[in-house]
N, C-alpha and C positions, 0 to 999 in steps of 0.2 A: 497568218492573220491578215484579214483584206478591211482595208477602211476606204470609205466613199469621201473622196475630199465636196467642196460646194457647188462645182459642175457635173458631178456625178460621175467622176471618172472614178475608177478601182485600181487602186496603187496596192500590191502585197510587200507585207513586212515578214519576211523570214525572222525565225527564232534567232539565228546571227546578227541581225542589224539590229532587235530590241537591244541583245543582249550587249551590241558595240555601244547603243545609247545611253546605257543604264551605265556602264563604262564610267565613258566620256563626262555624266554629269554627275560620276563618285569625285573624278579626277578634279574637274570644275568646285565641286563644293570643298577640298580638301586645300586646292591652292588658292580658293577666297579665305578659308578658317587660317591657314600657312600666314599669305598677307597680312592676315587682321594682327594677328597673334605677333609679327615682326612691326606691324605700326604702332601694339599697343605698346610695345616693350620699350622702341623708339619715344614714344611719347608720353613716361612715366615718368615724375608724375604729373597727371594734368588737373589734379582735383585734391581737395587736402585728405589727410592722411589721421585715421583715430586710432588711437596709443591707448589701449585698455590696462588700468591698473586696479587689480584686485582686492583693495585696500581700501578704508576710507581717508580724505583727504585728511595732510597733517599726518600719517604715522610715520613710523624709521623710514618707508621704502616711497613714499609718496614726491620727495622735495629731487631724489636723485632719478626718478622717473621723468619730472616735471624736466630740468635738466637737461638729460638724454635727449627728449623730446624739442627742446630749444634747438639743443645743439644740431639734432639732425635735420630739423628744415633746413637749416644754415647749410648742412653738408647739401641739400638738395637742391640748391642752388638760390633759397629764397624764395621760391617762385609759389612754394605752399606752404598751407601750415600742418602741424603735425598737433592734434590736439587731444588732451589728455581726460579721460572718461574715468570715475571712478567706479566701479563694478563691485562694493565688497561682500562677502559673506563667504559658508561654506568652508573656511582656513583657505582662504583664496581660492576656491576652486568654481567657482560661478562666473568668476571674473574669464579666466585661466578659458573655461567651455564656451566661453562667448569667443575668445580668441579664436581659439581652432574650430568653433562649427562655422566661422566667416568666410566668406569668400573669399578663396584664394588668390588674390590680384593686388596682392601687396597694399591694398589701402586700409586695411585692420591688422593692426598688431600689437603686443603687447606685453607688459611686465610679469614672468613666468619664475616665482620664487621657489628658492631650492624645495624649501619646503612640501609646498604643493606640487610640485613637477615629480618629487621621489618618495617623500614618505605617505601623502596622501591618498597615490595608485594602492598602497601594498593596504593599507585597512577601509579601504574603500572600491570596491568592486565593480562597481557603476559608473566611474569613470570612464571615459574614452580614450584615454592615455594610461598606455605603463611604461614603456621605453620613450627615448628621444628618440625614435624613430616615426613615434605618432604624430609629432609637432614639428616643425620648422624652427630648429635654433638660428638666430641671428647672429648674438654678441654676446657677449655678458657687461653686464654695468657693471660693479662690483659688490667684495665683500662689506657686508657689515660686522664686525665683532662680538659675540656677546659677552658681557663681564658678571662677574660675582663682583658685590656691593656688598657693604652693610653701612649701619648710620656711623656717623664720627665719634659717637662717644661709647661704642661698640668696643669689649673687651680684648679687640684681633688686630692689632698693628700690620701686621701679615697673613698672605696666603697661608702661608705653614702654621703659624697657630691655628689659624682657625681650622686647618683639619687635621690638627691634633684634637683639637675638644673634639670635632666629629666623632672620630677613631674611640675617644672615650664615652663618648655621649650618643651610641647610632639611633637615631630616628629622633630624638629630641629637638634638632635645629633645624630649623625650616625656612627654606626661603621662597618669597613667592614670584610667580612665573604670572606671564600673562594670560593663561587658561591651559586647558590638560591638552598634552603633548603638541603643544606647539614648539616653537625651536628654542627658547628657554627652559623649558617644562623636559626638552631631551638631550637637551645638554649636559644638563645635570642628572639626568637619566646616566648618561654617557659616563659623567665624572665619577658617581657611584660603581658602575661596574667596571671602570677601567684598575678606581683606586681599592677597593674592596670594601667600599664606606656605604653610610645611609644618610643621605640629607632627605630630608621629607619636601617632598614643592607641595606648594600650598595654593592652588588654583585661582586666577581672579576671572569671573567674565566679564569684569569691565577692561580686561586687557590691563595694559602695562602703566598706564595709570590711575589708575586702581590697588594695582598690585605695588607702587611705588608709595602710593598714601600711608597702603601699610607697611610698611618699614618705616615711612618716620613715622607713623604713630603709634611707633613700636609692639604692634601684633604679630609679628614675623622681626628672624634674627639676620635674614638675609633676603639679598633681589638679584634675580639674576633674568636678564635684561639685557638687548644691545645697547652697548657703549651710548651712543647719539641722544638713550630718552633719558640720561643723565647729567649730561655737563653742566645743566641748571641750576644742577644741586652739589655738585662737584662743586663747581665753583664760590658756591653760596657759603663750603664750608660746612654742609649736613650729612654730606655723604661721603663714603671713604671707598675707594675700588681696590677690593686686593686682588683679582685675577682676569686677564684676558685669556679669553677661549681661541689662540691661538700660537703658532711657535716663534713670533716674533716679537718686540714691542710693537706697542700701539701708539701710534702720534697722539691719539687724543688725550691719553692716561699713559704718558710715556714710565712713573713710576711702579705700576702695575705689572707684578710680575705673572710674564708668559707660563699658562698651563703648562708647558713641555718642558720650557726651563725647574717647573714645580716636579718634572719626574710624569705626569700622566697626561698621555697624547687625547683628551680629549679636546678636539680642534672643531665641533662643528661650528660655522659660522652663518648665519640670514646671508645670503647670498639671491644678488637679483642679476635674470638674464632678460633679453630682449629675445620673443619668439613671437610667429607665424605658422599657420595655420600649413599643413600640408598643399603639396601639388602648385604652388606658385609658378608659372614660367621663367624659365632657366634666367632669360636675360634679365626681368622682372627682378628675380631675386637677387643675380649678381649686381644689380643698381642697387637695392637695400642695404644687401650686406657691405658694399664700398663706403657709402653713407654712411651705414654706422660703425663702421669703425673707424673713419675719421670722425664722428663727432665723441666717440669716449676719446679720443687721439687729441682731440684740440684742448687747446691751454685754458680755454674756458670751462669747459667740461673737468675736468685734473682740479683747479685753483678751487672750483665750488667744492668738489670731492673731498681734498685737505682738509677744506674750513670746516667741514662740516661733519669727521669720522668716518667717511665711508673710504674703503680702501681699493680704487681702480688695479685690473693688473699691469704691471710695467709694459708688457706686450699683449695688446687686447686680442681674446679672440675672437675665433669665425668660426662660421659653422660646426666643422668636424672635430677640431681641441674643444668647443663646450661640448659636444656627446661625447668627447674622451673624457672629460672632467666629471660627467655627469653618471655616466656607464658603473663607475666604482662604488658609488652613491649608494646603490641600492641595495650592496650585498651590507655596508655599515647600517642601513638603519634595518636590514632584517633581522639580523645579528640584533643589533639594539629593543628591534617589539621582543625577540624569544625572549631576550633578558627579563625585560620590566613583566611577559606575562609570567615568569615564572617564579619573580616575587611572590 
């Protein structure tokens, strides 16, 4: 190659010195992207931070997102805020795709509920997630409970009554759920096939309260609901809880006796994690996830959780125990569609 520099002299570039140039400015471009990419990691964060939850404001998962979301600016030293968007529809999953199509630079993240993260890939195809391996697990917030209810002047003192009249009465008692197979609607899916009974769920799409109106106004014999959209009515005296969908007591309804203690492992719980979008930078992420797990860590985070029925884990996790937690998830709710299709 011969090029004429502006006095007309003829300098030749051998095919070796292109090719050293082209080199030299991969090398150059690679350790300006290298710098940027350790200054930006360095310098996370410098701009506030949006918390997507897929919910509308006011439901079960909304007040310990909010929460979270306090607590981790605090972990982040103050300096930003962490602000919280609600996104709902779709059974969460609008919210959930606004998550992971964001860019990955740790400044969108957000509330990824079991539900939607596992049962919603297996009858919905169009999704961009099946595995935890499509999303960036964070933490987990915690579980939520769901409970079997009925009203107070309800003929069932007990769990065990009342599925003895089940056992004798299948398909006649109904309890309602807050629409079709959401995580009340398959819990009791669950309870059915686990116990060899038929409670009927009785769908509302005004959600869970809707579905709570009808039980006191006695059009349905049962609700089954997370624990938290009850205590209003616990306490009022209208309501009666005879089972937590779990194998421990429950602070909230400490005399409601555990499904497991009742004999049938049906355990699913609302369960909410903290997730991100793929592809994060390593250091980027390793700041996230220190962050939040001191902010479910701190005693602010805990005392709200107590007061208010949500159940934190004793030892919160990170990243890889939530995709072990999460991994098992989907052979139970496969297991659970064959069931309900083959009603």
């Amino acid at each position: 190659m011969r090029i004429e520099n502006e006095g007309g002299i003829m300098k030749e570039f051998t095919r070796q010195t292109v090719q050293g140039l082209m080199v030299a400015a991969t090398l150059l471009v690679a350790i300006t992207l290298s710098e940027t990419t350790i200054v930006f990691a360095q310098d996370y964060p410098n701009r506030d931070i949006t918390f997507i939850v897929p919910w509308n404001p006011g439901g079960s998962s909304d007040p310990i997102a909010r929460q979270f979301a306090a607590q981790l600016a605090k972990a982040l030293s103050g300096k930003v805020s962490v602000n919280v968007e609600n996104r709902p529809g779709g059974s969460g999953t609008i919210g959930v795709g606004m998550v992971l199509r964001a860019k990955p630079d740790g400044y969108t993240i957000g509330l990824g509920p079991l539900n939607t993260l596992v049962y919603q890939p297996l009858v919905n195809s169009n999704l961009s997630w099946k595995t935890p391996y499509d999303y960036q697990p964070i933490t987990k917030l915690a579980d939520v409970p769901y409970v079997l209810a009925v009203r107070a002047d309800a003929p069932w003192k007990t769990f065990e009554e009342f599925m003895a009249d089940v056992r004798k009465n299948p398909g006649k008692i109904r309890a309602a759920v807050s629409g079709m197979r959401t995580g009340p609607d398959l819990v009791m899916q669950l309870l059915n096939k686990i116990a060899g009974v038929k409670v009927t769920t009785a769908p509302f799409t005004g959600g869970a309260g809707e579905a709570l109106i009808a039980l006191l106004g006695d059009r349905v014999e049962a609700y089954a609901s997370t624990g938290i959209s009850i205590v209003g009515q616990v306490q009022a005296g209208k309501v009666r809880v005879l089972t937590v969908f779990q194998k421990d007591k429950y602070g909230l309804f400490p005399d409601a006796t555990p499904v497991v203690d009742a004999g049938y492992d049906a355990t699913i719980s609302s369960i909410d994690y903290a997730i991100a979008p793929t592809g994060i930078p390593k250091d980027v992420l390793a700041k996230l996830v220190d962050a939040s797990l001191r902010a479910v860590r701190s005693e602010g985070f805990n005392q709200f959780a107590k007061a208010n029925g949500y159940v934190p884990d004793a030892d919160p996790k990170g990243p890889e125990a939530v995709r072990a937690e999460l991994l098992p998830q989907t052979k139970l709710y496969s297991d659970l569609i064959k069931f309900i299709e083959q009603k």
